[in-house]
C-alpha positions as CSV (number, residue, x, y, z in Angstrom):
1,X,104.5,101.1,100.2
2,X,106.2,98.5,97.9
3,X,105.6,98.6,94.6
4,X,105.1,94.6,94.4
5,X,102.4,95.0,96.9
6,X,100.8,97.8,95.1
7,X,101.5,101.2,97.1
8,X,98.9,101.8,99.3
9,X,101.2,100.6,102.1
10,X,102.9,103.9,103.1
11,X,102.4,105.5,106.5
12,X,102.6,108.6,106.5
13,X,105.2,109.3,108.2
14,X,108.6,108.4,106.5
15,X,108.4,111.8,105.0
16,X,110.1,113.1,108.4
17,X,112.7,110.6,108.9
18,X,113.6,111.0,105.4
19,X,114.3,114.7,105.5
20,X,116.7,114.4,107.7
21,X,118.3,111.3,105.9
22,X,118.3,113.5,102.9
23,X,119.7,116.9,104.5
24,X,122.3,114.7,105.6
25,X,109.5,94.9,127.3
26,X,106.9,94.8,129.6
27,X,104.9,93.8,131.8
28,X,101.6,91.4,130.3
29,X,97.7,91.1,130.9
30,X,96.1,88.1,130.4
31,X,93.1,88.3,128.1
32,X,90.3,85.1,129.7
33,X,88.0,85.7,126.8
34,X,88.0,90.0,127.0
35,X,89.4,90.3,130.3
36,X,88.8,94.2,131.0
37,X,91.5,94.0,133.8
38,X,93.4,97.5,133.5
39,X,96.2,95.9,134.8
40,X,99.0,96.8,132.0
41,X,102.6,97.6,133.4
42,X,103.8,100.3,131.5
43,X,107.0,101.2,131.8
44,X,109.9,103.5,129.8
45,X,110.3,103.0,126.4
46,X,113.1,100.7,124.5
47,X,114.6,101.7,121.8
48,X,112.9,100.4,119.0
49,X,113.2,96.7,117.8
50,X,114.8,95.7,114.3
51,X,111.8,95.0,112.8
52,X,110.3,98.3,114.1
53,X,112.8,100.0,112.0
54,X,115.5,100.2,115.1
55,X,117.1,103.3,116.1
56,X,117.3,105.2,119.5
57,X,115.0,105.1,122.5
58,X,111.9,107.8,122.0
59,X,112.7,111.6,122.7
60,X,110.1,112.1,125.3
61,X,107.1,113.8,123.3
62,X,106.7,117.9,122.8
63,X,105.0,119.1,125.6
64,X,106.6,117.7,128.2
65,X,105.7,114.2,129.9
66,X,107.0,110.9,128.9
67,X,106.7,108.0,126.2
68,X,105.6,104.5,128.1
69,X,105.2,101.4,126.7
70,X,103.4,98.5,127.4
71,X,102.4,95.0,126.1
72,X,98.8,93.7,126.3
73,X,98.2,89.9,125.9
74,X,95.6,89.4,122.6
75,X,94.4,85.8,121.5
76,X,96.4,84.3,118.8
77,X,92.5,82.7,117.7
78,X,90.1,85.0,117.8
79,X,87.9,82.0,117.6
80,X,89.2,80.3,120.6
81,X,89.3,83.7,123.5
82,X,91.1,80.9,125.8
83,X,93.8,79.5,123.8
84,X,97.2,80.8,123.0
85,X,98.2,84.6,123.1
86,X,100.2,87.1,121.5
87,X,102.0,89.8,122.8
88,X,100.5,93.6,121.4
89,X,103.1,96.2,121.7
90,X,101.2,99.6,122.9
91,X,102.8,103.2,123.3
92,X,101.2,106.4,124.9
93,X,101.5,109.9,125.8
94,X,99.4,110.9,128.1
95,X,97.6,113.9,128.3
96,X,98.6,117.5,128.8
97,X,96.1,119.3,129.5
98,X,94.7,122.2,129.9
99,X,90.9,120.8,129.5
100,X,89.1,117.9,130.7
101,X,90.9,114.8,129.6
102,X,88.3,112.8,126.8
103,X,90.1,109.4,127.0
104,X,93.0,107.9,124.9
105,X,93.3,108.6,121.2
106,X,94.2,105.4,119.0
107,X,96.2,106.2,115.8
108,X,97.0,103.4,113.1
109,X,99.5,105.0,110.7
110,X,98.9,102.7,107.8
111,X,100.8,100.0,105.9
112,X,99.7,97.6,106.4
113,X,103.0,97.2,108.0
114,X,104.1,100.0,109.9
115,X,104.8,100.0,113.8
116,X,102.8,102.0,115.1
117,X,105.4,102.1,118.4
118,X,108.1,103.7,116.5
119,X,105.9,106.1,114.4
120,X,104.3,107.7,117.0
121,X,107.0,109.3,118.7
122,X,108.5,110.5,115.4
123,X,105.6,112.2,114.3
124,X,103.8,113.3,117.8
125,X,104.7,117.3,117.3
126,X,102.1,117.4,114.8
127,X,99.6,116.0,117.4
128,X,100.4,118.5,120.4
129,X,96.7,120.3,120.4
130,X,94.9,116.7,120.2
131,X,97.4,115.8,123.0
132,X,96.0,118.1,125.5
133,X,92.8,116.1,126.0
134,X,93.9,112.6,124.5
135,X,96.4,110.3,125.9
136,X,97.9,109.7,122.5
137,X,98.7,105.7,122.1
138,X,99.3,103.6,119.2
139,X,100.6,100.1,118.8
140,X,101.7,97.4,117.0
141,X,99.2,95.5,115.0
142,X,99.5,91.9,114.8
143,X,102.4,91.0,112.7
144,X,103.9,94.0,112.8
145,X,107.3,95.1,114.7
146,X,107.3,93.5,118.3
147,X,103.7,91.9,118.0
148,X,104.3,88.4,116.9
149,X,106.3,89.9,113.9
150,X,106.1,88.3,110.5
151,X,109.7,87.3,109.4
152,X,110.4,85.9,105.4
153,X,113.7,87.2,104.2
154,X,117.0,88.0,106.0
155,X,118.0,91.7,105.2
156,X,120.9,90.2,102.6
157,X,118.5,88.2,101.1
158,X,116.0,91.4,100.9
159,X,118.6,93.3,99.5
160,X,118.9,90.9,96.3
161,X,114.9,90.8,96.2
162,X,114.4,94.6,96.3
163,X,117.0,94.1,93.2
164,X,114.8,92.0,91.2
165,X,113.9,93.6,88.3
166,X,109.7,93.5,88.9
167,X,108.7,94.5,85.2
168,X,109.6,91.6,83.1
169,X,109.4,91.9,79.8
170,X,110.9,88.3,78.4
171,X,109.1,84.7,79.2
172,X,112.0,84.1,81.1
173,X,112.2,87.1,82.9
174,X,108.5,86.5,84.0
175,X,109.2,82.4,84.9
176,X,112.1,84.3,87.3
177,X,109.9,87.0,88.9
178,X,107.2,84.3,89.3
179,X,110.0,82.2,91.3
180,X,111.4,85.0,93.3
181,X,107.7,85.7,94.4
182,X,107.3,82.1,95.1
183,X,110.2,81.8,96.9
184,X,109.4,85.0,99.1
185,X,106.3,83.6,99.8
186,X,107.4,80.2,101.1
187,X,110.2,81.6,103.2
188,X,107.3,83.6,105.1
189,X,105.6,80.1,105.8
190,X,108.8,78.4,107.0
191,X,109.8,81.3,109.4
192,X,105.7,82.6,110.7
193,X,103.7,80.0,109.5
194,X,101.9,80.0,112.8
195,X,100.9,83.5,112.6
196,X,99.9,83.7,108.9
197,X,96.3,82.2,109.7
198,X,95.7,84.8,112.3
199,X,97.0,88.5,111.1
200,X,93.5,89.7,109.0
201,X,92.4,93.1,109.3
202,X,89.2,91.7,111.4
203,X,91.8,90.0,114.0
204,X,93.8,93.5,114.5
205,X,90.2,95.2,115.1
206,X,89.4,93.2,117.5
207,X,92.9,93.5,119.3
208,X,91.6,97.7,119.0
209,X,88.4,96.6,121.1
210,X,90.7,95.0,123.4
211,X,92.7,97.8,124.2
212,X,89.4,100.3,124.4
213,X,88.6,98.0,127.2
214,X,92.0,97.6,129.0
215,X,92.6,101.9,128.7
216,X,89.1,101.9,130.7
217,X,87.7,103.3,127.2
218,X,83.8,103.0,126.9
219,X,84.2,104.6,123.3
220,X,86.9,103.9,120.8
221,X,88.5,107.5,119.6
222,X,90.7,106.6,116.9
223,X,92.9,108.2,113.8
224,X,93.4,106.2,111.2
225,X,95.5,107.0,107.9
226,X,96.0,105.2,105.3
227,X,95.6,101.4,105.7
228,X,94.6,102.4,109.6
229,X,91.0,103.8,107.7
230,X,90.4,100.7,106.3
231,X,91.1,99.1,110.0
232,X,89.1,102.1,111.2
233,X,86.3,101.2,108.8
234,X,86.4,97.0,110.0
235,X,86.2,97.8,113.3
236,X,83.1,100.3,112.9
237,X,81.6,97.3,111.3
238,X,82.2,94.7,114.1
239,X,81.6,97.1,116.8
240,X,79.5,99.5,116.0
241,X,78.4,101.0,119.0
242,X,81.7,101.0,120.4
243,X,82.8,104.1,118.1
244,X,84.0,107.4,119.8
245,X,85.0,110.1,117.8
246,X,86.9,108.7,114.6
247,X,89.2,110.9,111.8
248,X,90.1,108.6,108.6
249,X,92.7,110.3,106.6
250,X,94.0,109.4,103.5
251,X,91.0,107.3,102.6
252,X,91.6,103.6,101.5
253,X,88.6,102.7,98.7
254,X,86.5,99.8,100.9
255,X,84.8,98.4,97.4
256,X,87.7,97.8,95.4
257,X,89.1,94.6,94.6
258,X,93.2,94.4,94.7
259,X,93.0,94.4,90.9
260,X,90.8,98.2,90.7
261,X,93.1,99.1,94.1
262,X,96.2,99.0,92.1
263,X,94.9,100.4,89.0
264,X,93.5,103.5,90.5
265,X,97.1,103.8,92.2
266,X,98.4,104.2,88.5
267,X,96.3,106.9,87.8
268,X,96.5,108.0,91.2
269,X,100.8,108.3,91.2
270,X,100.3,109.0,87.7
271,X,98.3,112.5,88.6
272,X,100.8,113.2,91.1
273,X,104.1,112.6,89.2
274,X,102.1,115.2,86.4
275,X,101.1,117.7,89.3
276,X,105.6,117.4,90.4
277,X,106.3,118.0,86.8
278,X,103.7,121.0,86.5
279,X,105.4,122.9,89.9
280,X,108.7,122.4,88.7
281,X,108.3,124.0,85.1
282,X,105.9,126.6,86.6
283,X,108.5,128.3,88.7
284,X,110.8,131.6,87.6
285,X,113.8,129.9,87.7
286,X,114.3,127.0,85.2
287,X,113.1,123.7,86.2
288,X,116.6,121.4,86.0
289,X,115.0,118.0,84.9
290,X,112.6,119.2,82.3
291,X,111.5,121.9,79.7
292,X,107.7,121.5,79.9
293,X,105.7,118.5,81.9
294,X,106.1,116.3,78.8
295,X,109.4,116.8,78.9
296,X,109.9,116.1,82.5
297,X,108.1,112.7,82.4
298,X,109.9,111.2,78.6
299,X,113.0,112.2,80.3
300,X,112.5,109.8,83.7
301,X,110.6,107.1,81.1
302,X,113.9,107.2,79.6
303,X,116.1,106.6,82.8
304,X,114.3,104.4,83.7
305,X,114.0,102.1,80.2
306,X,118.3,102.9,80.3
307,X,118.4,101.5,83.9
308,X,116.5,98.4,82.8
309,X,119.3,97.4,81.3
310,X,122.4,99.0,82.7
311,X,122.1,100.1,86.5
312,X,123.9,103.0,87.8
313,X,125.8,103.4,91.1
314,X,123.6,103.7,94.0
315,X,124.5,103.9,97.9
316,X,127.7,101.0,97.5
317,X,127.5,98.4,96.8
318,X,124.4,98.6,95.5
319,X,123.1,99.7,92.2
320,X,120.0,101.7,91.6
321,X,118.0,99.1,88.8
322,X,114.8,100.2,87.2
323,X,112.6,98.8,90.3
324,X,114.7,101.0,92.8
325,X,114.3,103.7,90.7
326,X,110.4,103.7,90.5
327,X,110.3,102.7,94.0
328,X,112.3,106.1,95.2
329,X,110.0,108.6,92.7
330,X,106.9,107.1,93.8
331,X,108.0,107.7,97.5
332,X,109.2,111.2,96.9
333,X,105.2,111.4,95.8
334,X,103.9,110.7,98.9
335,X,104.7,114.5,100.2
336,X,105.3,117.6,98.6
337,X,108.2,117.9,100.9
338,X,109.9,115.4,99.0
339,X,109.5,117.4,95.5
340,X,112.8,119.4,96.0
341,X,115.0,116.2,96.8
342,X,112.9,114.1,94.3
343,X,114.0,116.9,91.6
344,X,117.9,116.3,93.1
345,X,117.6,112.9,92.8
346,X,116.5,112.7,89.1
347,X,119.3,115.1,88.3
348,X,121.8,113.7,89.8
349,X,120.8,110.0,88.1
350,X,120.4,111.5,85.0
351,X,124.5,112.6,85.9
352,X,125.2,108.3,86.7
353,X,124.8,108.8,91.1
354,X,121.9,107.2,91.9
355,X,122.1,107.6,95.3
356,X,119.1,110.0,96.2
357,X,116.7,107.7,94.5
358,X,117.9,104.9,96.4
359,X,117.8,106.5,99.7
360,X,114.0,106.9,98.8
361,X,113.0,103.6,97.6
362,X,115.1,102.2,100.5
363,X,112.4,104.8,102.8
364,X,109.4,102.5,101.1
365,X,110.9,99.2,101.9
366,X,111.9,99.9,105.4
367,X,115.7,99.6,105.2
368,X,117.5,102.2,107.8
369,X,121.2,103.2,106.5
370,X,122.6,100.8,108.2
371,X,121.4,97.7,106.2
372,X,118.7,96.5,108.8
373,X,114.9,96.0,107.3
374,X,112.0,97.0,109.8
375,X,109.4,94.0,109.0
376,X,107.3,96.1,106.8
377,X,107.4,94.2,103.5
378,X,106.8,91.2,105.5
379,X,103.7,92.4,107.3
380,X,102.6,94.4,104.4
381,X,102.3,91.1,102.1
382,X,101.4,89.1,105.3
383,X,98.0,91.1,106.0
384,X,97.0,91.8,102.5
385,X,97.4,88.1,101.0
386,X,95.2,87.1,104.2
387,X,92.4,90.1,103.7
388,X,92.4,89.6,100.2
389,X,90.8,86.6,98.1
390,X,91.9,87.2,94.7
391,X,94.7,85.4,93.6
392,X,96.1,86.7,90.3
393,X,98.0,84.6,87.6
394,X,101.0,86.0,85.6
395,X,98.6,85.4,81.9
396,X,95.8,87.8,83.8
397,X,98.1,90.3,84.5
398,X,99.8,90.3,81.1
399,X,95.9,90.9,79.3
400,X,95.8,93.9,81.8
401,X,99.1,95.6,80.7
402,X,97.6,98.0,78.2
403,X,95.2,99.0,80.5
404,X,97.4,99.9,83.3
405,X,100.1,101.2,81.2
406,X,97.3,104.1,79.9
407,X,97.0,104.6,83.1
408,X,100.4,105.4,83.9
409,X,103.2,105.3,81.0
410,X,106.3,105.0,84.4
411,X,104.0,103.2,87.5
412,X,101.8,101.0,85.0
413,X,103.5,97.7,84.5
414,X,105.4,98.2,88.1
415,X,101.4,98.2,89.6
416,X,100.0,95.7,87.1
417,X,102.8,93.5,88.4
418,X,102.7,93.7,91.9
419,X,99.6,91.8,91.9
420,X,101.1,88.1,92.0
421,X,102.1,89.6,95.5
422,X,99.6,86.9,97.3
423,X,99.5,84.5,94.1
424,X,101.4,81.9,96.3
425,X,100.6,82.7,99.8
426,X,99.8,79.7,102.1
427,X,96.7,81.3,103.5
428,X,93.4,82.0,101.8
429,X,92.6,85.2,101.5
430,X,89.3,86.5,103.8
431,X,87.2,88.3,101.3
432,X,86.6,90.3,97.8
433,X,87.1,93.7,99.5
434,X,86.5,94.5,103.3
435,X,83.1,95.8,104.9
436,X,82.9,98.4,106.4
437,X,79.0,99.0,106.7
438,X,78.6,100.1,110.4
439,X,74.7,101.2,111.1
440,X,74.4,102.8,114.6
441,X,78.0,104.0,114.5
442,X,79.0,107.6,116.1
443,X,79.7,109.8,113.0
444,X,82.9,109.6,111.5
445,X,85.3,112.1,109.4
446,X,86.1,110.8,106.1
447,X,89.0,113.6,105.2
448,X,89.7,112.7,101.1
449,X,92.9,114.9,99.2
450,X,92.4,114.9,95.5
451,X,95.8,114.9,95.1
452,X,96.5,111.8,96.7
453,X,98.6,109.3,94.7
454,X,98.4,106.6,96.9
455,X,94.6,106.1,97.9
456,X,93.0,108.1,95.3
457,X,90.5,111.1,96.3
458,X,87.1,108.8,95.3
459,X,87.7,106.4,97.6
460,X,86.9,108.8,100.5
461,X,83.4,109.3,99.1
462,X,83.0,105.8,98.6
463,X,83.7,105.0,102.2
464,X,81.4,107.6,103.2
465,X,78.8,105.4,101.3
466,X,79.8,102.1,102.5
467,X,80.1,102.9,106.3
468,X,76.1,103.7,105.4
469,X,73.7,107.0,106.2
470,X,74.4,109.4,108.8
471,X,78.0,107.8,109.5
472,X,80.3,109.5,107.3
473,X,80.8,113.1,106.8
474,X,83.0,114.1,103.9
475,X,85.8,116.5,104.5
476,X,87.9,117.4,101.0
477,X,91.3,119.2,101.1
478,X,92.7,120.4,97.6
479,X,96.2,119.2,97.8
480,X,98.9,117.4,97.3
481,X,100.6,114.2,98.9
482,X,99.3,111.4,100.7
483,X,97.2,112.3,103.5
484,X,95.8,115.8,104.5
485,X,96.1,116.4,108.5
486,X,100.2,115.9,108.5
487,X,99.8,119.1,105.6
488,X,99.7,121.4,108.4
489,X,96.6,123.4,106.3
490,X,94.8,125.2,108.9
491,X,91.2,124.5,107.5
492,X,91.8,120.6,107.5
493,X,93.4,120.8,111.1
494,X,90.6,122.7,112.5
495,X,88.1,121.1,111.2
496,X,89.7,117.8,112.4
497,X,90.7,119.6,115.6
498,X,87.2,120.5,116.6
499,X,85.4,117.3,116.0
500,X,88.2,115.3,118.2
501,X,88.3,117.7,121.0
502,X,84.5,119.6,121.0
503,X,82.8,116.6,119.1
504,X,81.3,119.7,116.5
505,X,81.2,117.6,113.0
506,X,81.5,120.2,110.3
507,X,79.0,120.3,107.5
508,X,79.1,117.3,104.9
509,X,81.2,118.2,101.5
510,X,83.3,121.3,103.4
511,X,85.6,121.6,100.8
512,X,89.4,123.1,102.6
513,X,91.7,124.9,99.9
């Protein structure tokens, strides 16, 4: 979701909350090793927490019923079962019916990051059919929004870091970015250094086996998107037999390294930025921001090489710089829904009111309208800097320039940049790139977009390959945006529909149009 992490962060589901924008405690279980006690005291939903993203108390869910929320007790250690816990935030809806009811439904919405507590309810229209068999539930992962949150920055101070400009182009401009990184880095040590050590992607599956067990589960049936497939795909390997029915969407590449992660994103927001510029100049009336797809992309290199150097008015008092800029277009290319104000927004900056864009980028970082950051960007660098062993330097990422700006002419250097993200983390990363191999596993859907600018369509086939034979079915929906369920295309919800609720796997390599 932020460009200095590389963008795979993004749920899916700011996309809602943004149109809008645009248009205008609990009771505890304690774990003794694995404790299967069912014992959790939900109760009616809070309004969400700051770093869930605040806002008002859940809307109870379409369909009737009521959210409830719950906290389970995990182990800080995974190591040590008996030691000291943490508090997991968990929502559900349960089911409607009519039909039998299967068992509770865990959804991950990606990041890593995002609450999965305040997401659900936002988005939980488009899960009404999977809701009349499933209890729907998500959660907080480990780090994120109320479960032992991550905190670095205060929301002034991430304010002036979101400034920053994050393409330097001078020696000194680089020895500055370095610092800021550096000091982002150590103010997440000082304020969570306790939880650092413990916030892998291996340490949130297993919290997922915990609450399989504590929702009287004997199989896992889980949605992940985004991030949540590579979670999806960790906990497959660690508990194999454990797996229900299982939907990844919006497939996270399991072989690359951060380096190849980041540099298929160029191409990948690259594809999708040409794919905006071809709809605009294909339609009857004249496209406002752009003669021909050429045109449309030299004219936003341009704004954006003019705002390197002279910002414009943005949402006061803050002004939209070259980073806020590429920030906001790359999160307007997360949905297609977002082409119309992404088109407003360039037009409007090209015109000196860069407010649209910044109401975007502000979208990827977290920040509601009223100033407060959700802990996303905390989280997001949080997990990845302890999955991830590479640790970049600032000469490594200058001899990879060229490559990464012919991948993308705007989202190159922004990409090849972000990763010094973990350069000075305190933890050691865990591994190369996460595995996902899970021999014995239930099958699972593997549902790839080749328009997808944020986790790029080969990586669903790769997963398919690394979760090993006769685990992962392919599923390919021509389109655009990140993700292909929250599309509403019939074929893709169908096919998704019918393995969820009637367990039928369609063919391997249906292609949906």
């Amino acid at each position: 979701m932020h460009m200095r992490h590389g963008l795979r962060a993004a749920a899916l589901t700011t996309t809602t909350v943004l149109l809008s924008a645009l248009t205008a405690g609990c009771g505890g279980l304690s774990v003794g090793g694995g404790s299967t006690d069912p014992g959790l005291d939900w109760k009616a939903c809070p309004a969400p927490s700051a770093s869930e993203g605040a806002g008002a108390a859940p809307s109870p869910p379409p369909g009737g019923g009521k959210w409830q929320c719950a906290t389970l007790k995990a182990p800080r250690d995974w190591s040590k079962p008996h030691g000291d816990t943490i508090d997991i935030a968990l929502i559900r809806a349960k089911a409607t019916g009519p039909g039998k009811r299967i068992g509770s439904l865990l959804f991950n919405f990606g990041g890593p990051g995002g609450s999965g507590v305040a997401t659900l309810p936002a988005i939980a229209k488009d899960y009404t059919k999977l809701r009349t068999r499933y209890d729907l539930v998500s959660f907080d992962p480990r780090g994120v929004g109320r479960s032992a949150a991550v905190k670095c920055k205060t929301d002034a101070q991430l304010d002036q870091y979101f400034q920053q400009d994050a393409v330097p182009q001078t020696a000194a401009q680089r020895a500055t970015f370095v610092n800021k990184i550096k000091q982002f880095n150590a103010t997440c040590e000082q304020n969570s250094g306790k939880i650092l050590p413990y916030v892998r992607t291996t340490d949130a599956a297993r919290d997922m086996d915990l609450i399989r067990q504590v929702l009287g589960d004997a199989k896992l049936h889980y949605f992940g998107i985004s991030y949540g497939t590579e979670l999806g795909g960790v906990y497959a390997h660690l508990f194999p037999t454990h797996v229900g029915r299982a939907v990844f969407d919006g497939v996270v590449d399991p072989t690359k390294t951060p380096e190849q992660t980041s540099l298929g994103q160029a191409r990948g927001f690259q594809l999708a930025l040409d794919n905006f510029a071809k709809d605009c100049v294909s339609k009857s009336t004249k496209c406002p921001i752009g003669s021909n797809v050429r045109d449309v992309e030299d004219r936003i290199a341009a704004l954006l090489k003019k705002l390197d150097g002279s910002p414009i008015p943005g949402i006061f008092p803050r002004r939209l710089t070259r980073t806020a800029a590429t920030n906001g277009i790359a999160q307007a290319l997360y949905s297609k829904e977002l082409w119309a104000p992404l088109t407003e927004g360039l037009q409007r900056a090209y015109a000196g009111n860069g407010e649209i864009l910044m109401l975007l980028s502000d979208a990827m970082n977290g920040r509601s309208p009223n100033g407060q950051y959700s802990n996303l960007s905390a989280a997001n660098t949080a997990i990845n800097c302890a999955d991830q062993k590479q640790r970049y330097t600032a000469d490594f990422v200058e001899q990879k320039l060229p490559e990464f700006r012919a991948a993308s002419p705007v989202f190159g250097d922004f990409l090849a940049w972000s990763m010094l993200s973990c350069t000075q983390w305190a933890v050691p990363g865990a591994a190369a790139h996460a595995d996902v191999s899970a021999h014995g596993s239930a099958p699972i859907l593997v549902v790839g977009n080749t328009g997808d600018p944020a986790t790029p369509y080969g990586g669903a086939k790769r997963m398919v390959e690394a979760l090993g034979k006769g685990v992962g079915v392919e599923l390919t929906w021509q389109g655009q945006g990140h993700g292909a369920y929250d599309s509403k295309n019939p074929c893709v919800q169908n096919a998704v529909n019918s393995y969820l609720l009637d367990g039928k796997v369609p063919p391997a390599g249906t292609v949906c149009a």
